[in-house]
C-alpha positions in Angstrom: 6.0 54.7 -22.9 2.6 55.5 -21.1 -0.5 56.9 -22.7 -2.9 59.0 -20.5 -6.2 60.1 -21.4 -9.1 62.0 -20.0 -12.6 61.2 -22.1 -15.8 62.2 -21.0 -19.2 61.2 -23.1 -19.1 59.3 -26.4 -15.1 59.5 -26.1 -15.7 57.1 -22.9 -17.3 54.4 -24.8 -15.0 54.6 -28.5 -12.2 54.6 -26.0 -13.7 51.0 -24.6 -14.9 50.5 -28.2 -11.4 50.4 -29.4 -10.2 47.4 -27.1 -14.0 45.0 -27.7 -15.7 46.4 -24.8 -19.5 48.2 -24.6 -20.3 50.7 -21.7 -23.0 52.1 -20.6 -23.2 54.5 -17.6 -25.1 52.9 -14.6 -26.1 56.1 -12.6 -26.9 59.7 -13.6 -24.5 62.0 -14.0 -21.6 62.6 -16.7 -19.6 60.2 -18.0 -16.1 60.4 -17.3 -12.8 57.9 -17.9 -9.1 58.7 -17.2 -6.8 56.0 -18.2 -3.1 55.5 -18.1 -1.8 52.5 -20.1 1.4 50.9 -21.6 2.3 48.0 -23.2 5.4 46.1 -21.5 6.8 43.4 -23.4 4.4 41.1 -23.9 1.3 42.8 -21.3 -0.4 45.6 -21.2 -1.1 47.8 -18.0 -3.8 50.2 -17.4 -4.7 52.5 -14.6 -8.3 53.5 -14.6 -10.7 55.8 -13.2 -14.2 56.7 -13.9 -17.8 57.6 -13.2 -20.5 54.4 -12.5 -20.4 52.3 -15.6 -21.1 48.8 -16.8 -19.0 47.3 -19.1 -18.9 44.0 -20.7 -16.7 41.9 -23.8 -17.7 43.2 -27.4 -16.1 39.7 -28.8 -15.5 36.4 -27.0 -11.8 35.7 -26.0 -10.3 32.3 -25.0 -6.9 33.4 -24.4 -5.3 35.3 -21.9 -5.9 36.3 -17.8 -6.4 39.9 -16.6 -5.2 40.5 -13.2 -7.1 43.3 -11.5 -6.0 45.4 -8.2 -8.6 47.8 -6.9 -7.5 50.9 -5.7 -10.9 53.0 -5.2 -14.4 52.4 -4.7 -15.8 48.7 -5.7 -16.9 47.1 -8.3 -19.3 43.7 -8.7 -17.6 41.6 -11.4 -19.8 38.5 -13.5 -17.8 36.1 -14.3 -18.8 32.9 -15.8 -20.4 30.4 -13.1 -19.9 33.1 -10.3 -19.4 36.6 -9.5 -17.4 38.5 -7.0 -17.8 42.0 -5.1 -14.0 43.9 -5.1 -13.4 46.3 -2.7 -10.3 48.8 -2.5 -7.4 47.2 -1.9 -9.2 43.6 -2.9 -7.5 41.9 -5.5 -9.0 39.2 -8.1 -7.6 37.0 -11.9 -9.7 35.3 -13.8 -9.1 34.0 -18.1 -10.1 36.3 -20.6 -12.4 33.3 -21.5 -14.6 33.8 -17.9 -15.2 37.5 -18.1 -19.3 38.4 -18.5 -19.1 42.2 -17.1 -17.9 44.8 -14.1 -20.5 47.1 -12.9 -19.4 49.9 -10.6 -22.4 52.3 -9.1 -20.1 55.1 -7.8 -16.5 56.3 -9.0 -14.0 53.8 -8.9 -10.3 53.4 -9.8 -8.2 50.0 -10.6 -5.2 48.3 -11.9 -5.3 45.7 -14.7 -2.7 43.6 -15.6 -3.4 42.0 -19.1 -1.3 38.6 -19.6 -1.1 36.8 -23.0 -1.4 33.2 -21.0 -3.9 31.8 -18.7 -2.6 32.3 -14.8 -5.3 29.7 -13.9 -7.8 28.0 -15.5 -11.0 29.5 -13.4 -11.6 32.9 -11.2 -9.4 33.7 -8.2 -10.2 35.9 -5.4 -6.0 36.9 -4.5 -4.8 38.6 -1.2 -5.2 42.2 -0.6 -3.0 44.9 0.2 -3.7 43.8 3.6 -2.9 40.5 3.6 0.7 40.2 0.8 3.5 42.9 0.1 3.1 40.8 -3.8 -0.3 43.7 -3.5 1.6 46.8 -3.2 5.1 45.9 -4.5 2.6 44.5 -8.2 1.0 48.1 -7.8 4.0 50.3 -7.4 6.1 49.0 -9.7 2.7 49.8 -12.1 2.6 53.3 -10.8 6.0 53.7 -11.8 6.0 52.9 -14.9 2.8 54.8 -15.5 3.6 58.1 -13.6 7.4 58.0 -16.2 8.2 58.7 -19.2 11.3 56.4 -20.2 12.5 55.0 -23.6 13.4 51.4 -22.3 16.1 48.9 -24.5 14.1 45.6 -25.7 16.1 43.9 -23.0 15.7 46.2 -20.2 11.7 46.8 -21.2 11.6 42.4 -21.2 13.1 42.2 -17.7 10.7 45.0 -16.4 7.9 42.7 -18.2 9.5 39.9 -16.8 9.2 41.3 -13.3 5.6 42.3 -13.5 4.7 38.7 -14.4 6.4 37.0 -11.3 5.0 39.8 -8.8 1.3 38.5 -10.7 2.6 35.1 -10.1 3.8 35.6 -6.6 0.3 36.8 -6.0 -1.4 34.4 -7.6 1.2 31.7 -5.4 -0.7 33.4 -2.2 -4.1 32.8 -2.9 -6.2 30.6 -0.2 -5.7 26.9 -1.2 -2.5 27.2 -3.3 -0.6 24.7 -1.0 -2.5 22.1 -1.9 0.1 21.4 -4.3 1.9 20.2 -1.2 -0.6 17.3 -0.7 -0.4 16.2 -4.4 -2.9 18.6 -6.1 -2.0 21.7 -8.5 -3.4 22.7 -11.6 -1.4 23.1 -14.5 -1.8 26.7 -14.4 -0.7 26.8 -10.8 2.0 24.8 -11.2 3.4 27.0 -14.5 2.7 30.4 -11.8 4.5 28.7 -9.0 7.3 27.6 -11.7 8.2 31.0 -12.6 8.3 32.5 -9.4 10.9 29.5 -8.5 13.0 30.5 -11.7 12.8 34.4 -10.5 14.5 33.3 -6.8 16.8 30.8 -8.1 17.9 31.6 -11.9 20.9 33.6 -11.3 22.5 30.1 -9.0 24.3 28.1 -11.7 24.0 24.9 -9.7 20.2 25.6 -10.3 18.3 23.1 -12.8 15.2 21.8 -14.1 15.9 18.7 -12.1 15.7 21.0 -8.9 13.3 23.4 -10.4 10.7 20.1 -10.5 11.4 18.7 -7.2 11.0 22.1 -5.6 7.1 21.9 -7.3 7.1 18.4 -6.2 6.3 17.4 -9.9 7.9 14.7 -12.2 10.4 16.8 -15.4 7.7 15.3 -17.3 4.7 16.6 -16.0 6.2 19.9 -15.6 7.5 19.6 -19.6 3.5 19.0 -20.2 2.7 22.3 -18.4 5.3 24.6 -20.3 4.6 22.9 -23.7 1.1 24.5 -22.9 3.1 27.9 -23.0 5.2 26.8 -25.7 8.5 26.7 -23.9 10.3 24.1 -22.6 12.0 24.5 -18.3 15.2 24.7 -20.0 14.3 27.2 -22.7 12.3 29.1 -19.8 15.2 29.2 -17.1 17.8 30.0 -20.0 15.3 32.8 -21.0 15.4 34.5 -17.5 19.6 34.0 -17.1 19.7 36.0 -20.3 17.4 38.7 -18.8 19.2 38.8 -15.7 22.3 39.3 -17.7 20.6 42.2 -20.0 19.6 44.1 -17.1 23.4 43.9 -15.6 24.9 45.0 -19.5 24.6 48.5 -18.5 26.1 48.7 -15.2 29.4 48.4 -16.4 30.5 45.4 -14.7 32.7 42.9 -16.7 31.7 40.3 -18.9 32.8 37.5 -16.0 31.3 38.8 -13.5 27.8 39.3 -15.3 27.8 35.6 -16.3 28.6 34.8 -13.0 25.9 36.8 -11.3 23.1 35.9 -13.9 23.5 32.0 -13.5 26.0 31.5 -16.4 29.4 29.2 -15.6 31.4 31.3 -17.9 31.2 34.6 -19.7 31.8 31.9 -22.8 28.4 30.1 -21.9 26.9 34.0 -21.8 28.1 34.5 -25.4 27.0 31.4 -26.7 23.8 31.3 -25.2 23.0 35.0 -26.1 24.2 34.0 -29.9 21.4 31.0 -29.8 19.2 33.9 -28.9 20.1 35.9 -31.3 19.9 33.2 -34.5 16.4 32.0 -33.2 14.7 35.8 -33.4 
């Protein structure tokens, strides 16, 4: 599932060639890159190390948000209308859209998440490994996957993806100034985070609905059917979505069909079966 990699030289930069980035080293010495990366559903992780470097976006992207967890060193990343200094164990998400360039003067190591939608619409600093278990739980379930080498089912490989994006949303739910929301401001992209970290806790209670997925946000259905069209999903489409993934992930435990349904937020093993067979037609 992973692919590792140790580059030195010109394989540095075609390596960052390969995914639209330019490097160049920023201090003497050789140039040296090991890498770890996988794609997970619908993300891509990467574990990085290498030598002082500067490295900035071949093309411009407007989609997407890159969540990054520093594990060594620092690094001094410009990102559009600010820049921000990580240290180890620091944490920081911006949009694909915001990112200028990292520059790191000594060896450094990292963790990037790569999501296919926008976590928030500008630059976040997020808590550190000091500060939220979301840090180290986000990292070690990355480590995991990246220190294994396991053939995953398409459903057990879109729970695991699943998972990874509401730890990133649970850390993004942590930042300094995300209650607001409480006092009557949230951005659309905070409220979508904060939604699916609700559906994670509360998707396998069948009594659970969009009705009480909204009022837990504090949000009209409305607004929060705006915020998911942005994803193109609907709160019902999304909470069905995680039942069935709950229910994937419990196929191969050999428990029965009842009792899967009922643990997965399904009234009936009948509801499973039909909502799996929607599933099914629609891909």
């Amino acid at each position: 599932m992973a692919r590792s990699l140790r580059a030195e030289g010109s394989a540095v930069i075609d390596w960052f060639a390969g995914r639209s980035f330019a490097v160049a080293p920023s201090a003497e010495g050789p140039t040296i890159l090991i890498v770890d990366e996988a794609e997970v559903a619908a993300l891509t992780i990467r574990r990085l190390w290498h030598t002082a470097l500067t490295i900035e976006p071949m093309l411009n992207r407007n989609d997407g948000s890159t969540l990054v967890l520093q594990a060594e060193g620092s690094a001094v990343m410009r990102l559009r209308g600010t820049s921000a200094r990580l240290e180890a164990g620091g944490a920081l998400v911006y949009p694909a859209a915001a990112f200028c360039d990292v520059t790191t003067s000594q060896p450094t190591a990292r963790i990037e998440i790569v999501l296919p939608h926008r976590l928030l619409d500008a630059p976040a600093a997020l808590p550190g490994a000091d500060d939220s278990p979301a840090w180290r739980a986000l990292a070690s379930t990355v480590n995991a996957i990246l220190n294994g080498d396991h053939r995953l089912s398409v459903a057990a490989e879109s729970a695991l993806g699943h998972a990874i994006e509401s730890l990133c949303a649970s850390l993004v739910a942590g930042r300094e100034g995300a209650d607001a929301g409480a006092s009557g401001f949230r951005s659309a992209q905070a409220t979508f985070a904060a939604a699916t970290r609700v559906l994670t806790e509360r998707a396998e209670d069948a009594d659970f609905t969009v009705e009480d997925l909204a009022d837990a946000l504090q949000v009209s259905r409305q607004y929060l059917a705006r915020v998911f069209a942005r994803h193109g999903r609907t709160p019902s489409s999304a909470l069905r979505a995680r039942r069935l993934e709950l229910a994937d992930a419990l196929a191969a435990t050999g428990l029965s069909v009842t009792e899967i349904a009922h643990r997965s937020g399904f009234r009936s093993a009948r509801a499973l079966s039909h909502a799996r067979r929607d599933r099914d037609t629609r891909d």
